[in-house]
Each structure stands twice: as structure tokens, then as C-alpha cells.
C-alpha positions in Angstrom: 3.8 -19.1 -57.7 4.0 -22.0 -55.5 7.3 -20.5 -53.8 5.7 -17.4 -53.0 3.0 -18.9 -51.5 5.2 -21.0 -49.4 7.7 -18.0 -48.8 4.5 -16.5 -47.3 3.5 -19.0 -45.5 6.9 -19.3 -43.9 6.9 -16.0 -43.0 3.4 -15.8 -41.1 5.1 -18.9 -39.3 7.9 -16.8 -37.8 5.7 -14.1 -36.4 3.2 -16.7 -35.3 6.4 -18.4 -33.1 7.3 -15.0 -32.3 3.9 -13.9 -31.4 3.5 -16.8 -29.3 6.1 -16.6 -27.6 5.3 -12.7 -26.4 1.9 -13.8 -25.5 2.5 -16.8 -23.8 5.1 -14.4 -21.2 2.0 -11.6 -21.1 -0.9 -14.5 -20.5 1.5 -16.4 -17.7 1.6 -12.4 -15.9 -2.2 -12.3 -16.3 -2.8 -16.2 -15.3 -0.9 -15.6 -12.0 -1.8 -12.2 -10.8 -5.5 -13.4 -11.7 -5.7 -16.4 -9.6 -4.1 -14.7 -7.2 -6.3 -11.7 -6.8 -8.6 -13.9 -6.7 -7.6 -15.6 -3.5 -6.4 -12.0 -1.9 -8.3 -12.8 1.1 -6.7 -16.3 1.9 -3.2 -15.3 0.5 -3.4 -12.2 2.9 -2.1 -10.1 -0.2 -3.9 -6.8 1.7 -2.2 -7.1 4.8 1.3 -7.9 3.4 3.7 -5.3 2.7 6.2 -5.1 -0.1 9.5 -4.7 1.6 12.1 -4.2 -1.4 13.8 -0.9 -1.5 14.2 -1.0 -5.3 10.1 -1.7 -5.8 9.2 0.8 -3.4 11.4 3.3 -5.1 9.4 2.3 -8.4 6.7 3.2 -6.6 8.1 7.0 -5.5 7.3 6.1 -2.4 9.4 8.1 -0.3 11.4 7.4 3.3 9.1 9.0 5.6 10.7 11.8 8.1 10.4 11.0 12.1 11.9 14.2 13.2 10.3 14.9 16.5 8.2 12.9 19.4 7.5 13.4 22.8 9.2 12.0 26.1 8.0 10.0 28.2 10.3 8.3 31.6 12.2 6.6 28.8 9.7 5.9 26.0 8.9 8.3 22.5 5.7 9.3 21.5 6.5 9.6 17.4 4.1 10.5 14.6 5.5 9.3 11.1 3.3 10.3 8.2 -0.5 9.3 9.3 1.1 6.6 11.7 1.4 7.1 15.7 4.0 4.8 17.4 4.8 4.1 20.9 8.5 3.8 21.3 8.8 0.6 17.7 5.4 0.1 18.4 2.5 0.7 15.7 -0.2 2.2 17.9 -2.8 3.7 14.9 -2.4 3.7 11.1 -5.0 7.2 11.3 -2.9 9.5 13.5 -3.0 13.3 12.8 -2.0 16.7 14.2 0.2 14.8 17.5 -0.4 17.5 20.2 1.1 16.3 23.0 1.5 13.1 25.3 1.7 12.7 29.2 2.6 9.5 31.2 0.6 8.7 34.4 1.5 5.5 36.7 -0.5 2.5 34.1 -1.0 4.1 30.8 -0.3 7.4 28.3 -2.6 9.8 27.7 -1.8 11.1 23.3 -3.5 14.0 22.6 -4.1 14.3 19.0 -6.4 17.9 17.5 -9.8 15.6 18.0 -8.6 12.8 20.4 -7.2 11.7 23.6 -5.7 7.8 23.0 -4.5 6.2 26.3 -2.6 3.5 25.8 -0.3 0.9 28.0 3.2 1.3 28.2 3.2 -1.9 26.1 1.1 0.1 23.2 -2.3 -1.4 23.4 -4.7 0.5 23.1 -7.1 1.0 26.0 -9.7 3.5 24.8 -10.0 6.2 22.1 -11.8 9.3 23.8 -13.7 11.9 21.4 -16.2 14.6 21.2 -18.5 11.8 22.6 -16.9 11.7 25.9 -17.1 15.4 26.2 -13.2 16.2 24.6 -12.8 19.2 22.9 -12.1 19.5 19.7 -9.1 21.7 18.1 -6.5 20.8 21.2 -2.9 22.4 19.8 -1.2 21.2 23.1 -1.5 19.1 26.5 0.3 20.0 30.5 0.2 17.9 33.1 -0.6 19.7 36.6 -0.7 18.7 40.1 -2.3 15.9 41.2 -2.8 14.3 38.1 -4.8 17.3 36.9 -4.6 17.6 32.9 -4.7 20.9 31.3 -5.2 21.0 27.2 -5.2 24.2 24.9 -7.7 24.2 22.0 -8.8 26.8 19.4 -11.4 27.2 22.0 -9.9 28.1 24.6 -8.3 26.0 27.7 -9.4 23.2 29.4 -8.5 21.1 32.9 -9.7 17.7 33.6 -8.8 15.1 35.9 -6.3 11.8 35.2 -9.5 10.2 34.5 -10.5 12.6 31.9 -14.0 11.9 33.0 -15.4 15.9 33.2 -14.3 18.7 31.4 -14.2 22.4 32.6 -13.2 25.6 30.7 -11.0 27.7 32.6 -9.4 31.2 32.1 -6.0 31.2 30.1 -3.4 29.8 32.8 -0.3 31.9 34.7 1.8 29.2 34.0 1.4 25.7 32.5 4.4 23.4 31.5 3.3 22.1 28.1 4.8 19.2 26.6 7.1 20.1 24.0 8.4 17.9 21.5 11.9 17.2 21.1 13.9 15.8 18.6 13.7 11.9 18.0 16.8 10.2 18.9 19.0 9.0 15.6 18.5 5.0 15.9 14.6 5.4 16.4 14.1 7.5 13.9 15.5 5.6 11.5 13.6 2.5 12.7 10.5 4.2 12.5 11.3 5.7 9.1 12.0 2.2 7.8 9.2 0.5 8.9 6.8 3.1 8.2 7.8 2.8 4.4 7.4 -1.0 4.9 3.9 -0.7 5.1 3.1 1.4 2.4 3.2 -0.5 -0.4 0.8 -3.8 0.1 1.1 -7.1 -2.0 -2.4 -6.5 -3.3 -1.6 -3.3 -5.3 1.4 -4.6 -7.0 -0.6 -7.7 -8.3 -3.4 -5.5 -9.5 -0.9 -3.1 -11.4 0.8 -6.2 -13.0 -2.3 -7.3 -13.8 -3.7 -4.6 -15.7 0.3 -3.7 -16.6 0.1 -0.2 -14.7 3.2 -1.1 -12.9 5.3 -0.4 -16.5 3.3 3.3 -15.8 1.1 5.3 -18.3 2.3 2.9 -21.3 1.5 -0.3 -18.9 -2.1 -0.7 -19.6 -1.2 -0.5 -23.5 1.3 -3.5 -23.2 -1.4 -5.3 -21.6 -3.6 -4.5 -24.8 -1.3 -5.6 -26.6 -1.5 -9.0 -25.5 -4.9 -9.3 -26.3 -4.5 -8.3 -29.7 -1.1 -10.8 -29.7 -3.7 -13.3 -28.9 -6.0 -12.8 -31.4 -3.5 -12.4 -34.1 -2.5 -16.0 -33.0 -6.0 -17.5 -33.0 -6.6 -16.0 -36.2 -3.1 -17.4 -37.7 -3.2 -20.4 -36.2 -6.3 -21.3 -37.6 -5.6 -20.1 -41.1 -2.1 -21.8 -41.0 -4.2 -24.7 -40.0 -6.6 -24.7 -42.8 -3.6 -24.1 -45.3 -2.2 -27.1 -43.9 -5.4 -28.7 -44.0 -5.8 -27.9 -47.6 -2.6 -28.4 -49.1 -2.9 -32.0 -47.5 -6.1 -32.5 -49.5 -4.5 -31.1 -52.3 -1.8 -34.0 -52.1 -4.1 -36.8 -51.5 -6.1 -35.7 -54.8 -3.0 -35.9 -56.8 -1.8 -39.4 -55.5 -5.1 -40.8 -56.1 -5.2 -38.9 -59.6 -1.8 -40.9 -59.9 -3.3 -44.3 -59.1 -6.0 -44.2 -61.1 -4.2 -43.1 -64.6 
């Protein structure tokens, strides 16, 4: 009877060693990704990008397409995804619906459907003009007329302002107008921008929050995690019974050498 006891107390041994070990790997993920999501802020894990081919392609996340852009003397006007560059330049992370974009002596004028960004040549932003400053909404594409004159075509109908894009008048639909058309983006830039636009999908943040709660393995990830936690309590709960036993068996002894001394 003895042996079978010990036989079984043998065995919860093993998986108590081989529990632990599991759970020891599981609790290191959570121990790290905790203390370091809780210092996001100061470890800047929001605005640092994951830059790993392989764990981007875990993530689907798929090379962006730069196929056309505007002209301008020398420099590209590019929308990849939501994101509007100037030539390798980041100009917005929120671009949409690129209409157009027209260089003037200091700065660019990018029309977007709700927008007008003018920018330097250097991609800074000077100011964002809007329905505030009297543009109209809907614009599908931008000219650029004499004397700096600016002529846009909206759902509306068409517009002509000055360089200054300070006053806004609605005109009759124009004999002739030489719109901006896009062209296709040179082969080097458009790989650039397609590279470093999927470079800043991914940030450092998300990744530590899906190892942390084991999403990052995908729908089973979250069950792994749980699985810890139950590894854990299966450990308390043997350790402490492997304890007692011990604790006993000990007693046990100690009876039967003083049992021994006394006969």
C-alpha cells in the first residue's frame, strides 16, 4: 500500500515539474509584457513600429500599393493607403481621396475631397484649409491658371480662387482647364513609400498587448493564456498538498523513532 502511495506521489511530482516548468515560460510572457505595458508611455511602445517582415506578415498586414502621384518641378505628391507623402516625406497619417496638387514659388497647394494642405517643399506643414476657410467640399480635381489663379472641380460645381486661396467664387463650367493628372510613381519611390508605409503599421504596443493576453497565437491565443492560469493553480494546489504529505510523512517518522526510544 505504501508503494502505491509513493508511486502516486511520484507521479504528481513529474507533472508538478512539468507544470512548472510550462507556467513559469507563460508567467515570464505575462511578467514582461505587463510591466511593459505598463510603462507604454515612457518606453514609447505607441509610437514605435514593428519593422520585421516575418511579424508583419503574421499580422496579414499587407505591402501597401503606391501606384500613382502627382508631379511637381521634380518632387511626387503620393497617397499610400490613408498616408500622404511629399516626395519620402510623411506629410499626414489621415489623407483621403488625393485630388490633385500644384506647386507655386514657396509651398504646394494638395487638394484632397474636403481639404487644401499647403505645405513647403521641405514637407511641413504650413496650414490645413477646410470648409471653415470657405473650401468646398467634394473637390474631384485641381488646375492651375494664369497668374496664379486656382481653379478646383467639386460635386458642386467649379470654383476659381486666387494663390492665396483666400476668396472663393463659383464660376460656369470652364472652355478649357489643364487639370492635374496623376501619373505613374516612378519604380524606386514607390517601393520606398510602399516599404515604409508598412513600417508603420504595426506599433510595439499592439504586439505586447496580444502577447499579453496570447492573441498573437490567434483565436486559440487567449485559451493558452487560460491555460496558464489554471497551470498555476494546479501548482498551488499541488504544491501545497505535496507539501503537507511531506509534512506528514515526516511526522509520521519522528513518531516511530520516538516509539523506538521509548520501548
Amino acid at each position: 500500500m505504501d508503494n502505491v502511495k509513493k508511486r502516486k506521489l511520484k507521479s504528481l511530482y513529474i507533472w508538478h515539474r512539468y507544470a512548472g516548468i510550462v507556467a513559469a515560460l507563460l508567467a515570464l510572457v505575462l511578467a514582461v509584457t505587463g510591466i511593459a505595458l505598463n510603462h507604454t508611455q515612457r518606453l514609447q511602445l505607441d509610437q514605435t513600429f514593428v519593422q520585421a517582415d516575418w511579424l508583419l506578415n503574421w499580422y496579414d498586414i499587407e505591402l501597401p500599393e503606391a501606384k500613382t502621384g502627382y508631379q511637381l518641378d521634380g518632387h511626387w505628391v503620393t497617397q499610400v493607403g490613408g498616408k500622404l507623402y511629399l516626395d519620402d516625406t510623411l506629410v499626414a497619417e489621415d489623407a483621403s481621396d488625393l485630388a490633385g496638387a500644384l506647386a507655386f514659388t514657396h509651398y504646394v497647394a494638395v487638394a484632397q475631397s474636403a481639404q487644401i494642405r499647403l505645405l513647403t517643399y521641405e514637407g511641413e506643414l504650413i496650414e490645413t484649409l477646410g470648409s471653415m476657410h470657405g473650401v468646398p467640399s467634394g473637390i474631384r480635381q485641381i488646375a492651375g491658371k494664369a497668374n496664379d489663379e486656382v481653379l478646383i472641380d467639386t460635386y458642386q460645381g467649379y470654383y476659381l480662387t486666387d494663390k492665396d486661396f483666400l476668396t472663393w467664387k463659383k464660376i460656369d463650367r470652364p472652355v478649357s482647364a489643364n487639370w492635374v493628372q496623376a501619373q505613374a510613381v516612378p519604380e524606386q519611390l514607390r517601393v520606398r513609400l510602399s516599404q515604409q508605409t508598412r513600417a508603420q503599421e504595426l506599433p510595439m504596443e499592439r504586439v505586447f498587448l496580444d502577447l499579453h493576453s496570447g492573441r498573437i497565437l490567434g483565436p486559440w491565443g487567449p485559451w493558452v493564456m487560460d491555460t496558464a492560469a489554471l497551470l498555476l493553480m494546479f501548482l498551488a494546489i499541488s504544491g501545497c498538498w505535496i507539501w503537507m504529505k511531506q509534512l506528514f510523512r515526516k511526522k509520521r517518522r519522528n513518531r516511530r523513532k520516538s516509539a523506538l526510544l521509548t520501548k
